[in-house]
N, C-alpha and C positions, 0 to 999 in steps of 0.2 A: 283219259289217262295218257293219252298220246303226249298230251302236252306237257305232263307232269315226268315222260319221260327223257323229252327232249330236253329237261333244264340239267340234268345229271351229265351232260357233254357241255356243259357252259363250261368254260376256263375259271379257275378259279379266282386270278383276278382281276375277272370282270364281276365278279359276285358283289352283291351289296353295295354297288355302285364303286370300287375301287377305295372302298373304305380302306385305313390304315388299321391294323387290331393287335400290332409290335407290344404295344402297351400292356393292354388287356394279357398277353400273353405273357410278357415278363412278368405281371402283376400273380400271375398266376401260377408259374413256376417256384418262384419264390425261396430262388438261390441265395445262398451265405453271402455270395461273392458277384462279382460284376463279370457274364460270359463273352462279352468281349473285350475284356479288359485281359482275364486270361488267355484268351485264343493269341491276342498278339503278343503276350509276355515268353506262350512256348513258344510260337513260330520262331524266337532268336535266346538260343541259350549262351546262357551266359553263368561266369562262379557267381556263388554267393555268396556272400560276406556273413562270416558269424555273430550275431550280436553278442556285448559283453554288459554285462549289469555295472555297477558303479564302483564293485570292491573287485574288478580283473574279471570276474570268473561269468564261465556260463549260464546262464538262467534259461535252461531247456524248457520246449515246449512240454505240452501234457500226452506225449506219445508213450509208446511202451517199448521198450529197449527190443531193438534187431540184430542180435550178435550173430557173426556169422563161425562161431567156433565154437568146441564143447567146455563145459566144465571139467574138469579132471576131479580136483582136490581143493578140498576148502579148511584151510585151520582157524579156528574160532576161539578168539581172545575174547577178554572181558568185554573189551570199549573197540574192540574193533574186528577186522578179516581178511586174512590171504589170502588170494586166490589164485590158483593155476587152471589157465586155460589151453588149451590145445587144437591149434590148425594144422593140417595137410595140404601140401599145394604139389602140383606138378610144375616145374621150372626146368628153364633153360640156364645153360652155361655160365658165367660172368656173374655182373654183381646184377642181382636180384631183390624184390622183395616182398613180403606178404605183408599184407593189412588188417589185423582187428578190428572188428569194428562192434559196435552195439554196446562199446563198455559204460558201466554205470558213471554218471556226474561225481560221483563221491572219491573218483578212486584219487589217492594218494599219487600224485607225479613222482615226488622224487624216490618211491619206490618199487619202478618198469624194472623187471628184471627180463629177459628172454632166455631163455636155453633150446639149443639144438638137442629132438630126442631121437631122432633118425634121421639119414640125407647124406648124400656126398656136400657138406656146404660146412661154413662156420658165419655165426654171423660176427657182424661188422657192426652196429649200430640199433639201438632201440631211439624210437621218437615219438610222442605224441604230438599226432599233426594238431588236432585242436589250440595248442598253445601259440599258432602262427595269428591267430585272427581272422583268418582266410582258410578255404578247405576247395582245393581242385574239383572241377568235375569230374567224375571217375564215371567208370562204365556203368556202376550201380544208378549214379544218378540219370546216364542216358535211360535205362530201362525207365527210371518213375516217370520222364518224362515224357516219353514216347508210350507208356501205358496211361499219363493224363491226358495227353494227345487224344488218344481214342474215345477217352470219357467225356471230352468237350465236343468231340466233335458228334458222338450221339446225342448232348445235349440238344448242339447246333440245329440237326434234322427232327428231334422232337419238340422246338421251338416254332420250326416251318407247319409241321404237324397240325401245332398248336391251333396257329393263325387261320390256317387251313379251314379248322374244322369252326373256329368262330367265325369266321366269313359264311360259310354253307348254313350254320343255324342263324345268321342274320338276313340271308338271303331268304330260308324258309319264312322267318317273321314278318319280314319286310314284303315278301315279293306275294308269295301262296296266298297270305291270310287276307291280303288288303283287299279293298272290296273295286268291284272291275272302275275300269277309265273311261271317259268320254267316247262315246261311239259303238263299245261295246256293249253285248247284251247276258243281262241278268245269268248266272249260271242257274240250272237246276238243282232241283234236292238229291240227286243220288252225286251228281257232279259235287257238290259241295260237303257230301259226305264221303266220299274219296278222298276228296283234298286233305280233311279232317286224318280222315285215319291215316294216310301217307305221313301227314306233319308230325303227328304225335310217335308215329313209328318213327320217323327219320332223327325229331330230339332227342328221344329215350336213347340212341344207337351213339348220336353225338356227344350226350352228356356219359356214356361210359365209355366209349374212347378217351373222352379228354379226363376223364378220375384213372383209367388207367396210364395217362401218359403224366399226369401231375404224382404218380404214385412213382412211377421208373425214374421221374428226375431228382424225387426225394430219396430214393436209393444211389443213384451216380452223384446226387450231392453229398451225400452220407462217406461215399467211395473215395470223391475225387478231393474233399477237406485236408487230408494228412499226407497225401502226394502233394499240395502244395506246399504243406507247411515245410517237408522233407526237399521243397526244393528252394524254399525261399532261405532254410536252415539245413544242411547237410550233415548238423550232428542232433539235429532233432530225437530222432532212434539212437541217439549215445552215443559215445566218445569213441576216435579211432586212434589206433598206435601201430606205428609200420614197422617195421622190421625188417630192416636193412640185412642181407645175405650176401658171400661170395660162395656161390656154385661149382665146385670142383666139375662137378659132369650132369649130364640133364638127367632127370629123374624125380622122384619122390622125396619130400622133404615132411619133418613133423617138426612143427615149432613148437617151443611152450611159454607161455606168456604170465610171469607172476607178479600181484598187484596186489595194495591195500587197501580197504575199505575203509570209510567209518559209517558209521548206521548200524552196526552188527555187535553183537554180543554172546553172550552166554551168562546164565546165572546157577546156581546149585539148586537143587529141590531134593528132600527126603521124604520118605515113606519111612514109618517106624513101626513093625506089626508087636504087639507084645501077647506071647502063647506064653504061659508057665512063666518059667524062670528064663524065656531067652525072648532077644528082641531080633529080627529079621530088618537088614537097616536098608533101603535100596538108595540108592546114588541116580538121582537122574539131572542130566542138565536141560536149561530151558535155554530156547535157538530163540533169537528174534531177529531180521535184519529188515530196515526200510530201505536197502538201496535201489532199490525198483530190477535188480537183477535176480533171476528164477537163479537158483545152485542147484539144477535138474540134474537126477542120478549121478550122483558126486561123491567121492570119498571125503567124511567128514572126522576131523578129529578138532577134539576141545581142549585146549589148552592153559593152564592154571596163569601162566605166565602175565606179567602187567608189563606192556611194552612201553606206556606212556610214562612209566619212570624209567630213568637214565643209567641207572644201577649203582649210582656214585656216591656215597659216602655223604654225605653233608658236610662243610665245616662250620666250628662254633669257634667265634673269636671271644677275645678279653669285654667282659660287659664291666662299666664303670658307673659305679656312681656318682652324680653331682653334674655330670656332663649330658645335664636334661634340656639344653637350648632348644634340641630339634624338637622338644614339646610341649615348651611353654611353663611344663609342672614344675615340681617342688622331686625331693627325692622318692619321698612317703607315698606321694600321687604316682608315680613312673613304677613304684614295687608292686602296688595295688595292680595296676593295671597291666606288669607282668613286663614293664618297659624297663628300659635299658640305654645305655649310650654304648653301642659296637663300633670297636676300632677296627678299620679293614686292615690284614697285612701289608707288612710292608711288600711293594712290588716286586723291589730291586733284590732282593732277596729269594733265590732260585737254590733246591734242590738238583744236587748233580743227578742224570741220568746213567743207571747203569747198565745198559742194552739198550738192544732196537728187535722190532719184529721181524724176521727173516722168513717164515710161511704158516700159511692159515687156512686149514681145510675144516672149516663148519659144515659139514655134511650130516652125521650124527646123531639123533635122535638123543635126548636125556632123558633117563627114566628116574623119578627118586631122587634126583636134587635138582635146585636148579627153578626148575619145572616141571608140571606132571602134565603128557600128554596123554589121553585119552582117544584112543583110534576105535571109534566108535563100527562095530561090526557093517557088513553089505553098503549098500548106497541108499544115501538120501538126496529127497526133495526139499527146499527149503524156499520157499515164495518170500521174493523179496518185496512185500505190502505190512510188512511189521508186524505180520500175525503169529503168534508164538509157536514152538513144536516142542514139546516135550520128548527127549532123547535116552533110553535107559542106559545108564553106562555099568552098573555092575548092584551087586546084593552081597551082604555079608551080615553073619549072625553071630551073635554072644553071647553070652551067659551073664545074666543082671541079677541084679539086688532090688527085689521089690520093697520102699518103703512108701507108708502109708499114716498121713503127716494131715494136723489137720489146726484149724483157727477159730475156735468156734464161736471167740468173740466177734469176729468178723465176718465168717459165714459156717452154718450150721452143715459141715460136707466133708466128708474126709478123700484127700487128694493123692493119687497115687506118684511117688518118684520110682525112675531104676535109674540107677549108677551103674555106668559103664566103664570097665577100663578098657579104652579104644587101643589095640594092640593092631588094626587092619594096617591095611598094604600100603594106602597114597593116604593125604592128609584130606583132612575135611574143610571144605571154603565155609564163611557164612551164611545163611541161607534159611528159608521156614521147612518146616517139620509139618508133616501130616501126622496123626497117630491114631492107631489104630490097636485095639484090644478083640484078639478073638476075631478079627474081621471086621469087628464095627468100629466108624470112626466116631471119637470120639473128645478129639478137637485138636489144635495146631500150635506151636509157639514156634522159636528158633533156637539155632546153636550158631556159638561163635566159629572162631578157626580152634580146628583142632586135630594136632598132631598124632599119632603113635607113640604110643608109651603116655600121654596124658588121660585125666577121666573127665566126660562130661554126662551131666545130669539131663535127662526127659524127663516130660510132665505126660502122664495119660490119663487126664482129668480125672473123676471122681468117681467111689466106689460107693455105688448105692447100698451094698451090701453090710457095709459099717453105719451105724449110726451115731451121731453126737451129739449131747443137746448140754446148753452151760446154764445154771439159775443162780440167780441174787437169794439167796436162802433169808440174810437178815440184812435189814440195813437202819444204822440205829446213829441217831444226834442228841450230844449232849453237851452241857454248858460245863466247864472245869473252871476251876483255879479260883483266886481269889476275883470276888464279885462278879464271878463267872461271866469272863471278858473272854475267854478261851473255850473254841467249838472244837468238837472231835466226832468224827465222822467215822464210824468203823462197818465195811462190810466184809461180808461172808458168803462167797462163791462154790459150788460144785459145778464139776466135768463129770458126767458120762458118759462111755463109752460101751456098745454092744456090737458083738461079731456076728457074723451072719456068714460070713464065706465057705464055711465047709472048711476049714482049718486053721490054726491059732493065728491071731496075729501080731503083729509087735505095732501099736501106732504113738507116733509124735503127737502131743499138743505141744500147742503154743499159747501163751497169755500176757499177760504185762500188770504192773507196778507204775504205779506212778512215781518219776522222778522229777526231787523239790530241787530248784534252781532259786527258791526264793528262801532268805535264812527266816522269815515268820512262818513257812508253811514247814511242817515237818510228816513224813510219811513213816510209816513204822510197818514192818511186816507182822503177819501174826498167825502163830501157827501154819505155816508155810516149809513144805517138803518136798522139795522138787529135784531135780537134777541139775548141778553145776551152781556158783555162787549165788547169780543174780542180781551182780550188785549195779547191773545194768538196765534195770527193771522189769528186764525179760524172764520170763518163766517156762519152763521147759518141763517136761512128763516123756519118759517113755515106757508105755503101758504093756503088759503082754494080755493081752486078749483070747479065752483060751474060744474055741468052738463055739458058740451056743451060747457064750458067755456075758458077764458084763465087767467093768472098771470102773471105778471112779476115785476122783482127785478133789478134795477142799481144798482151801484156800482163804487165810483173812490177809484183813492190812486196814490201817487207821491212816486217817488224814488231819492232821491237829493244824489249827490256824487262831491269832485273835476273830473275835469278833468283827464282821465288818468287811473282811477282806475280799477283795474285787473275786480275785480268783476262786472263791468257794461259793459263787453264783454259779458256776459252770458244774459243780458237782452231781446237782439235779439230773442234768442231762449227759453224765457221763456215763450212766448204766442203766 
């Protein structure tokens, strides 16, 4: 064992004969990137140039945005979002400036606005550095660099590690196991089983050193990946905008920094609960925004407002007929297809101006025209991965008109409507409708735009409680007229209806007539008592239904045609 101790003082490289094992070792680390290819890249900082894609603009790597300021306020348009952010900096005298940084790729340039909200200062200028092509090094980027400094250089010693330890298990293979050399004599059985158990102990120790050293380099490669990218790309982690100040005195400054999105939205969603005779209507809007920026604890308000129209009027000039060149057609073809020959005005032809603008303080908030903002209570969160949040913005209840309307030619089910006259506070956008009777939902449609002082119609599907059922009572063919070349088809329909609701009801059918557009085919109504003319083949009932009760409605009508005629094939199959 003496000798087995004396090989643990050998240098390690004279191990294994001065084998090289760089290889085996890189092979085995099994980095992203090439580690000395980096080591010389930090050794000499330098800026880095932003790359631009093919249409100007940035094409950011896949990081996640590092702002270094808070959210304040976010207002939430249809098709897009404002945002206000807000930094604190301590500054000196003269002209100064603080830097945003981590803002989303989406944001709108030409609408940087900046405001001073505390500070001896005013500023002087707003800039999105991004828009130079180039991005200084800053102090931020010395930190990434001097903490990827660190991570390469533990790579570095866990590489020597590496080698290290594959040299020492090559030397056990190589040197311990081989069998003795010329001159020497045979070892012993217990000599030979020492050796044994020493080897196997000293692999087992080598092979989890180096899983634990192959496990730390897949974490500091995992680490040191997005320090590079952040250094090879300085807006990697998002767009920066500086904010130029003059400093009246040293101190405390709060900047506020407002900008547009696109990626962001909002849409309307209803709940519509129906108790009795009143509907419980709740208003909520749905938030979506992909611009990879969190809106963390942020005042949020939604805004009815469409900024992507200009507000301006359209003009329509003189449409001509006959002056169809630009389409190749005929006059008849240009009407069809909704076309036109438009003259532009004349140029030279100018409206006198009567004033000019003299001051304009848009501060103001509009309520009620204009635009409806909705200042949605406390703060929210609003993850910018495009995943939705549903937002309640308010509840209002009315008094309806349950009617209860049914088709039974088409389905055997009677449909509940309530008529609302919407008399509420802000108007209603378009949007789906949940509905709900009693608590249980019972299925969805939508509502258009709708004002105050207008009425719109809900659907709260179907009332099991009424029944409907329609039968064909007779249905009879016979030959008319001279040499009875003339068929007439007459049938005879009932509607039923029964209540069941625990109180009368009033319900709508509906039904139809066949309407002749051909002068051989003639339709005749027969015995037919309905409400209003009909003379549009519609048939209408409105039944009172008492408790307990039942209704019902007949109905004839003939269908007379020559013999032969195409159209009285279809008759078979119309009932």
């Amino acid at each position: 064992m003496a000798a087995l101790c004396a090989l643990l003082v050998i240098p390690t490289s004279s191990l294994a004969g001065g084998a090289d094992f760089s290889e085996e070792a890189h092979s085995r680390m099994k980095l992203s990137f090439d580690l000395d290819e980096v080591e010389d890249r930090l050794s000499e900082p330098s800026p880095a140039a932003v790359e631009y894609n093919a249409y100007g603009s940035y094409a950011p790597p896949p990081l996640p945005l590092e702002a270094n300021s808070d959210v304040e306020e976010v207002t939430v348009f249809r098709d897009r979002a404002l945002v206000t952010r807000k930094l604190s900096a301590d500054l000196e005298a003269g002209t100064q400036s603080v830097t945003f940084e981590g803002l989303p790729f989406v944001l709108a340039p030409d609408s940087l606005h900046a405001g001073l909200r505390d500070g001896p200062a005013r500023i002087v200028g707003v800039e999105l550095l991004s828009a130079s092509g180039e991005v200084e090094e800053s102090d931020r980027s010395e930190a990434i660099r001097a903490e990827a400094l660190v991570k390469t250089e533990e790579l570095g010693r866990i590489r020597d590690r590496i080698e290290s330890l594959l040299a020492q298990r090559a030397y056990l293979r190589g040197t311990l196991l081989s069998g003795p050399v010329d001159g020497q004599t045979r070892a012993d059985l217990q000599e030979v089983r020492s050796t044994l158990d020493y080897v196997g102990e000293a692999e087992r120790d080598i092979a989890r050193q180096l899983r634990e050293q192959e496990e730390r380099v897949g974490e500091l490669d995992e680490e040191l990946q997005p320090l590079l990218v952040k250094l090879d790309n300085p807006l990697a982690t998002g767009q920066k905008v500086r904010v130029e100040l003059a400093v009246d005195s040293p101190g405390s400054v709060d900047v506020a920094l407002r900008y547009q999105v696109w990626g962001a939205g909002w849409t309307p969603s209803y709940n519509a609960r129906l108790t009795g005779e009143q509907i419980e209507f709740e208003y909520q809007g749905v938030v979506t925004q992909s611009t990879q920026e969190d809106w963390t604890d942020a005042a949020l308000l939604l805004s009815t407002a469409n900024p992507s129209s200009s507000g301006s009027m359209p003009e329509i000039n003189p449409w001509y007929l006959g002056r169809d060149g630009w389409y190749g057609g005929d006059v008849g073809s240009s009407l069809d297809a909704g076309r036109g020959y438009s003259e532009a005005p004349d140029e030279g032809s100018t409206t006198a101006s009567t004033g000019g603008l003299l001051d304009s303080r848009m501060e103001a908030a509009v309520q009620g025209s204009g635009a409806v903002v909705f200042a949605v209570p406390g703060r929210r969160t609003i993850a910018g991965d495009g995943s939705a949040q549903r937002i309640p913005v308010g509840t209002q209840t009315f008094a309806t008109t349950i009617e209860l309307a049914a088709v039974p030619k088409l389905v055997p089910e009677v449909f509940r409507r309530a008529r609302v006259a919407y008399d509420g506070t802000v108007p209603l956008l378009p949007g789906p409708v949940a509905t709900y009777v009693d608590g249980d939902y019972v299925g969805s449609s939508t509502i258009g735009a709708v004002v105050p002082g207008e009425e719109f119609e809900l659907a709260f599907g179907t009332d099991d409680r009424v029944r409907v059922d329609r039968q064909l009572l007779a249905r009879k063919q016979e030959y008319i007229g001279p040499a009875r070349k003339t068929v007439r088809y007459t049938f005879h329909f009932r509607i039923r209806v029964a209540n069941f609701t625990g109180r009368d009801a009033l319900v709508e059918l509906k039904d139809q007539l066949h309407v002749s557009e051909i002068d051989r085919v003639t339709v005749k109504p027969l015995d037919v008592v309905q409400d209003g003319d009909g003379e549009s083949g519609m048939l209408e009932w409105q039944l009172a239904v008492q408790d307990g009760g039942e209704q019902e409605v007949e109905f004839r009508f003939s269908v007379t045609a020559p013999v032969g005629t195409p159209e009285l094939h279809e008759m078979d199959m119309l009932f």
